[in-house]
C-alpha positions in Angstrom: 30.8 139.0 170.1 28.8 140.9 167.5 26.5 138.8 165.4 25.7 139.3 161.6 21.9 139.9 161.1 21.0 138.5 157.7 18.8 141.1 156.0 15.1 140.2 155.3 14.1 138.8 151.7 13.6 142.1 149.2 9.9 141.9 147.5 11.1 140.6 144.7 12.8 137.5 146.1 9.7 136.8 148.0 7.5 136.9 144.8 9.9 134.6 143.3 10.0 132.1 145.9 6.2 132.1 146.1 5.8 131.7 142.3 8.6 128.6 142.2 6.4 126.9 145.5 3.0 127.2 143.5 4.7 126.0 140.9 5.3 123.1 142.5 2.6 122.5 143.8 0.7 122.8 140.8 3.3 120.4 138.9 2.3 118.0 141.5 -1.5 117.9 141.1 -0.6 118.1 136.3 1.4 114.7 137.8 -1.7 112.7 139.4 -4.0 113.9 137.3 -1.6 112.5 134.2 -1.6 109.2 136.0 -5.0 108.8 136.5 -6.1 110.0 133.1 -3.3 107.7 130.8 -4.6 104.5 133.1 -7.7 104.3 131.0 -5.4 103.1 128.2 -4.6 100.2 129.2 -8.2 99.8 131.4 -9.7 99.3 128.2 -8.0 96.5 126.8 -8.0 94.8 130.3 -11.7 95.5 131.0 -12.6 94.3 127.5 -11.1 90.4 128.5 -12.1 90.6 132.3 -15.6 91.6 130.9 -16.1 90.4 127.8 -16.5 93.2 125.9 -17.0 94.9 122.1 -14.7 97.4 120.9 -17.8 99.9 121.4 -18.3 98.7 124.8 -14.4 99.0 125.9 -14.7 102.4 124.9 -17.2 103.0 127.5 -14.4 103.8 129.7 -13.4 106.9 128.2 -16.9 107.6 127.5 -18.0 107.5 130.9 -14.5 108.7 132.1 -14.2 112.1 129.9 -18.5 112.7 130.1 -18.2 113.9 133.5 -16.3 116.8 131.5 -19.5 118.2 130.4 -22.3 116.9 132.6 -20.1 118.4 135.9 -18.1 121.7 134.1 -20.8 124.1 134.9 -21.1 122.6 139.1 -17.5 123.1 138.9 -17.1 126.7 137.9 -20.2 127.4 140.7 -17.9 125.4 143.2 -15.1 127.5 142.6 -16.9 130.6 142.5 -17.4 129.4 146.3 -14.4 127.9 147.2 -11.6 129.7 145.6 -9.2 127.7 143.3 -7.2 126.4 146.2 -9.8 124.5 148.5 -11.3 123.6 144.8 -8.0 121.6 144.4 -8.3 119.8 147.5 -12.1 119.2 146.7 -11.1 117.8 143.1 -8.4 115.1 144.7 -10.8 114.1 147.1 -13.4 113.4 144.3 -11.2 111.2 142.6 -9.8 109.2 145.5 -13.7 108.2 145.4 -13.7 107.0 142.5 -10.8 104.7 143.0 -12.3 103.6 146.1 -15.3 102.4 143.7 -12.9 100.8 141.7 -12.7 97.8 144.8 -16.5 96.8 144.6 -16.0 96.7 140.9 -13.7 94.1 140.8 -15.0 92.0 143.5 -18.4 91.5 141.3 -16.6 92.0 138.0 -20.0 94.8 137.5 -18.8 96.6 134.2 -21.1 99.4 135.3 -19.7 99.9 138.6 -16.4 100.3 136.9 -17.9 103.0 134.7 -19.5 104.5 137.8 -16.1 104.7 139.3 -14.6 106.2 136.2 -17.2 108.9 135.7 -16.5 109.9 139.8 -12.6 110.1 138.7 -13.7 112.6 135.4 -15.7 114.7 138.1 -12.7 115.2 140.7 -10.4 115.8 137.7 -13.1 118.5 136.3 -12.9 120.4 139.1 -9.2 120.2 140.0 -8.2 120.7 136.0 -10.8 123.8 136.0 -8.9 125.0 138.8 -5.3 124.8 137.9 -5.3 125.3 134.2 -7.0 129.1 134.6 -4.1 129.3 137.6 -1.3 128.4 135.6 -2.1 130.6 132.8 -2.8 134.0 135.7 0.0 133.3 137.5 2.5 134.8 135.4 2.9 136.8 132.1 0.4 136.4 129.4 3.0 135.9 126.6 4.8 132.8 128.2 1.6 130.8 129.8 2.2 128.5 127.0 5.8 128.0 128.3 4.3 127.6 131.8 1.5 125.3 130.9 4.2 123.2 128.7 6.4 123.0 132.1 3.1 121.1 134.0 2.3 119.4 130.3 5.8 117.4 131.3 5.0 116.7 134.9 1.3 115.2 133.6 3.2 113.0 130.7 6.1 111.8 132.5 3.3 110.5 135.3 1.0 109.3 132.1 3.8 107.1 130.9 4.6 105.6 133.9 1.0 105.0 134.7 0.2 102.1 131.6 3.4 100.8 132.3 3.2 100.3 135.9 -0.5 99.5 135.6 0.1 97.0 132.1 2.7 95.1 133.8 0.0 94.1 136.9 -3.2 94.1 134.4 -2.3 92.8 131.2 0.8 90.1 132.3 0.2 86.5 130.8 -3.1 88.3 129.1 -2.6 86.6 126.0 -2.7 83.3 127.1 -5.6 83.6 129.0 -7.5 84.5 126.1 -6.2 81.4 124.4 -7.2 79.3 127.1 -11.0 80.9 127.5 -11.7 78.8 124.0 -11.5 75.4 126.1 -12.4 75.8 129.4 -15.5 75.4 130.6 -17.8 78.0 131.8 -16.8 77.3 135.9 -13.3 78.1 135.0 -13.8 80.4 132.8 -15.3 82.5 135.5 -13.2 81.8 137.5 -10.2 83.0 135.5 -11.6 86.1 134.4 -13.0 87.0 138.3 -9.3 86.6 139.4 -8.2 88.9 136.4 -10.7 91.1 137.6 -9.3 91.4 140.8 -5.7 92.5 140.0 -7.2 96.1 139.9 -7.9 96.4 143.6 -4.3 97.1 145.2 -3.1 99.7 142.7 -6.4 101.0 143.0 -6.4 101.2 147.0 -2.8 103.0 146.6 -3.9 105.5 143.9 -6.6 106.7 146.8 -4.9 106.2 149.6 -2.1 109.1 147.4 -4.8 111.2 146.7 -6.3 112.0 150.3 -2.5 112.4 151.1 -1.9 115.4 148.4 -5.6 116.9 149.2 -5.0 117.3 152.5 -1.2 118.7 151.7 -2.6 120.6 149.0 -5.4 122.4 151.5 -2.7 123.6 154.0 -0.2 124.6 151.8 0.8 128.6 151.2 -0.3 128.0 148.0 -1.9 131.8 146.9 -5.0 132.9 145.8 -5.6 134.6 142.5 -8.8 137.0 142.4 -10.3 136.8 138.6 -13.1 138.8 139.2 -11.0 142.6 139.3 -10.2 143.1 135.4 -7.6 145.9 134.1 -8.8 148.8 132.3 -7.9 147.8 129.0 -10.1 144.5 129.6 -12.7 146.0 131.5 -13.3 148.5 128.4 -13.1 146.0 125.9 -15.9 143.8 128.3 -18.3 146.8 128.8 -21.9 145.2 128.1 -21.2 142.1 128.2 -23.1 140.1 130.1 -22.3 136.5 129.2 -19.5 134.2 128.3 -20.7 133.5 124.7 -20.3 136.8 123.4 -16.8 135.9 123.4 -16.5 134.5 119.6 -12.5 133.1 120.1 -13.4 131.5 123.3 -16.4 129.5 121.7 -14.2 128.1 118.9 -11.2 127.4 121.6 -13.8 125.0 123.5 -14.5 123.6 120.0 -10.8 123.4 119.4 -10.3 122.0 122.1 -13.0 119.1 122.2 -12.0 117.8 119.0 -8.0 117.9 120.3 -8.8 116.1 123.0 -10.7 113.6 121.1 -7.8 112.9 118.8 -5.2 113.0 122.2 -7.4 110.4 123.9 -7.8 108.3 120.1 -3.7 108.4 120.2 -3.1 107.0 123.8 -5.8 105.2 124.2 -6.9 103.0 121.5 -2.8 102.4 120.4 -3.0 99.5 122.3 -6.2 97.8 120.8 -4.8 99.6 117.4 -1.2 97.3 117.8 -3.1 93.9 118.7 -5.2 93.9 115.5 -2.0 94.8 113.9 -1.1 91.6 115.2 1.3 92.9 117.8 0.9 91.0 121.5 -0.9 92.6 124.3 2.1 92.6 126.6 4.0 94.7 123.7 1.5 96.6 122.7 1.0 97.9 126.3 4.2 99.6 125.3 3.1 102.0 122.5 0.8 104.4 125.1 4.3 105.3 126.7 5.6 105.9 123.4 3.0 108.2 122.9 3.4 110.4 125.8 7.7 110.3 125.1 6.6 112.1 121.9 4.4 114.4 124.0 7.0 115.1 126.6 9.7 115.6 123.8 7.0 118.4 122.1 6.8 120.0 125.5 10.7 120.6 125.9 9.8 121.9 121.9 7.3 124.4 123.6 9.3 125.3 126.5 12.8 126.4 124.5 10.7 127.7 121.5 8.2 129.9 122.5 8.0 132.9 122.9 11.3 133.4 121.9 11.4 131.9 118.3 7.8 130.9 118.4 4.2 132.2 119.1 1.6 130.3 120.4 -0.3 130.2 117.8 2.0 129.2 115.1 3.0 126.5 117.4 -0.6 125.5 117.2 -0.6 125.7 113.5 2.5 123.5 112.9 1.0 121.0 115.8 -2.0 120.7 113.5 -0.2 119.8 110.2 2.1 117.4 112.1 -1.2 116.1 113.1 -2.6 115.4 109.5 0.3 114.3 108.8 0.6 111.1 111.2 -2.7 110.3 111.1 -2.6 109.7 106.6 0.4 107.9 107.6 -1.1 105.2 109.9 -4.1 105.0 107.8 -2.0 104.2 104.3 1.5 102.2 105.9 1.1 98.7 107.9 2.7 96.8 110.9 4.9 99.0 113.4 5.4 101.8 110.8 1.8 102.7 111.4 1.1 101.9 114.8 4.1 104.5 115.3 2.6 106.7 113.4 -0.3 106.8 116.1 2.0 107.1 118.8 3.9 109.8 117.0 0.4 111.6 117.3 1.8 112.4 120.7 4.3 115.1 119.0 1.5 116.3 117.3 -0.9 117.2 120.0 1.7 118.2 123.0 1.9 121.8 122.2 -2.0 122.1 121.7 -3.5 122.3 124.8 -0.6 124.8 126.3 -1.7 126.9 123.4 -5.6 126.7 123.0 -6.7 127.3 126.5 -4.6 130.5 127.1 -5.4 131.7 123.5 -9.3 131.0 124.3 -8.9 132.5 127.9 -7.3 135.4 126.7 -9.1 138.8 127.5 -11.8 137.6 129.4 -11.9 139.2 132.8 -14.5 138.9 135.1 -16.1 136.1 133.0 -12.6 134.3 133.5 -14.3 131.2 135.6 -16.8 130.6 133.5 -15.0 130.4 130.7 -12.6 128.3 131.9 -15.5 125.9 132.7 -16.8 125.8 129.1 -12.9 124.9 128.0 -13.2 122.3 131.0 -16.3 120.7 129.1 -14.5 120.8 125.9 -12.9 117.3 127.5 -15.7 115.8 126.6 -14.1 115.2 123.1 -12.1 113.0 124.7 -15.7 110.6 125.4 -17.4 111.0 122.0 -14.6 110.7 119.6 -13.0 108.0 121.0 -16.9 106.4 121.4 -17.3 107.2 117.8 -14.2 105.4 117.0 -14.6 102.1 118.5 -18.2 102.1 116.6 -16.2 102.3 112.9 -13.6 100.3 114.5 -16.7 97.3 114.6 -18.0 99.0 111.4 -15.3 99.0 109.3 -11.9 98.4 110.4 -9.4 99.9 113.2 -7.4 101.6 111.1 -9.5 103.2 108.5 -11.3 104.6 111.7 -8.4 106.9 112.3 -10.0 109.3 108.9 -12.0 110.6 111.5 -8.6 112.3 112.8 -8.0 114.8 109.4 -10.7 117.0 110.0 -10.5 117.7 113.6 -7.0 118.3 112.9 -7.9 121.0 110.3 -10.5 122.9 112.8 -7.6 123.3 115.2 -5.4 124.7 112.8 -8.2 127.1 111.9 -8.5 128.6 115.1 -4.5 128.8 115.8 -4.8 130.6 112.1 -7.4 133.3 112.4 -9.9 131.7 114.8 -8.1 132.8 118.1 -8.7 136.5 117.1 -12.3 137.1 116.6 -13.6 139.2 118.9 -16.8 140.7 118.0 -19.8 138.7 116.7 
């Protein structure tokens, strides 16, 4: 009996295959790192009862979470250099199962610094895994659609982020609003008490969050997933980078990091103070816990935007630009409506920003070459927006009120659109 040989893959299917497993794989690691990152809105509400807390202090958490952006971006790009972007990955994951693991002594001694501790350790990982995968997503395929690509993984890290406030709201914030009523008459035994036992609701989600990590970093070290060498640079590149001897002579990358710390300010302002934002609005916690996963809904629908629209009927950068008006436009609107209509109006922020990070970083990484890591570093940094503005926030939040904080929005909103205008093409100094 004769048997039928099946004939071996062509090069091109095997390219494909490859491409659609890293993929994957990369979609995975945009999931966790959306998990962790959207938890911090509805840490900061929870950490502000359990320990007593300012509006300026509560925003400590993204402070100490996002900071780690800037203090650890160079280590990371000198790890990578090292490592390769794969191993870097596992590295990253491991980093931030860590910093969940701190998360337990935290709660048993309700120590608001170790929980900043742990936070910061969860930034670090997530430098080093997000300077990592976003340079790899963008290399991966064609320059034209790495906005398409990076819009793909924008969905996998949104859908996680608006599971995560859910999931984590429903265990952290339940019955929250009572307790805060009954603080005003109990005495200061029970009142410790109460708020040590809300404290502790952290640990078990905590202990499964790491537990997942050291799973997917180990997974994530022996998969086929392939190396991409940065350092060899095409002729057109290499021409265009002769003399060049350092990563700031790149004008349109210096004002894509600025870009990009002031949109990730306004990103992390949107998810993360929505919930504060709907209490003083007079909305309950337990409802209010709702309007982060609004947010990211908005975000997700801008990526399926991104992901039929460009390149096809749009570019990146006039994605960017329309992105940036939608964003002035939201914010005037929660500043000057009240109630729901402007609480929405926050959360509809989400529409305004999901197109802007799949457009700034491969717009500001655009044409670098050799200098490629490092570059991708500095963008890495640019997270950092998301600890100051948000920082800056909460202290006019005290100052003035919540919502005529949210001014602070128009002008980072304009700088963006400058750079998606004209900024993105400068060259030359």
């Amino acid at each position: 009996m004769s048997k039928v040989m099946s004939s071996p893959p062509s090069p091109g299917q095997a390219q494909q295959t490859n491409y659609v497993r890293s993929m994957a794989i990369i979609g995975a690691l945009f999931f966790v790192f959306g998990f962790v990152t959207w938890l911090n809105s509805v840490l900061i509400p929870y950490l502000k009862i359990a320990c007593q807390l300012t509006n300026f202090q509560s925003y400590l958490v993204t402070f100490a979470f996002y900071i780690a952006y800037l203090v650890m971006g160079v280590p990371a790009a000198w790890l990578l250099k090292r490592t390769g972007f794969k191993k870097g990955m596992s590295v990253g994951l491991f980093i931030i199962a860590l910093g969940a693991l701190i998360f337990v002594p935290a709660a048993m001694t309700r120590t608001y610094a170790l929980f900043l501790l742990g936070l910061f350790v969860q930034g670090t990982g997530l430098t080093v895994l997000q300077a990592a995968v976003n340079p790899y997503v963008s290399i991966i395929g064609p320059a034209e659609s790495a906005a398409k690509r990076i819009s793909i993984m924008g969905i996998c890290n949104k859908i996680a982020g608006s599971a995560a406030p859910f999931i984590l709201g429903s265990i952290l914030l339940a019955g929250t609003d009572e307790l805060v009523a009954s603080l005003e008459t109990m005495n200061q035994v029970q009142k410790v008490a109460g708020l040590d036992a809300l404290a502790e609701r952290v640990i078990t989600p905590y202990l499964i969050i790491m537990g997942a990590l050291i799973l997917l970093a180990i997974f994530t070290y022996f998969s086929g997933l392939p190396e991409v060498d940065t350092e060899q640079e095409d002729e057109t590149v290499a021409a265009a980078n002769t003399g060049k001897t350092s990563v700031f002579q790149f004008p349109h990358l210096v004002i894509g990091v600025m870009s990009l710390f002031l949109y990730v300010g306004v990103e992390v302002m949107a998810g993360d103070t929505v919930i504060s934002y709907a209490s003083s609005q007079g909305i309950p916690l337990d409802e209010a816990s709702r309007f982060t996963t609004f947010t990211l809904w908005a975000m997700i629908a801008g990526y399926i935007i991104g992901i039929i629209a460009i390149p096809k009927y749009l570019s990146q950068q006039k994605a960017l630009q329309i992105c940036a008006i939608l964003g002035v436009v939201f914010a005037l609107s929660a500043i000057f409506t009240e109630g729901y209509v402007s609480v929405l109006s926050i959360s509809l922020l989400g529409l305004a920003n999901s197109l802007m990070w799949p457009a700034i970083f491969p717009l500001a990484i655009a044409d670098l070459g050799r200098f490629t890591k490092m570059g991708s570093s500095l963008l890495i940094m640019g997270i950092a927006g998301g600890a100051l503005l948000p920082l800056l926030y909460g202290y006019l939040a005290d100052l003035v009120n919540p919502q005529q904080a949210y001014w602070m929005m128009v002008p980072c909103y304009l700088f963006i659109w400058y750079f998606a205008a004209s900024g993105y093409k400068i060259r030359t100094r």
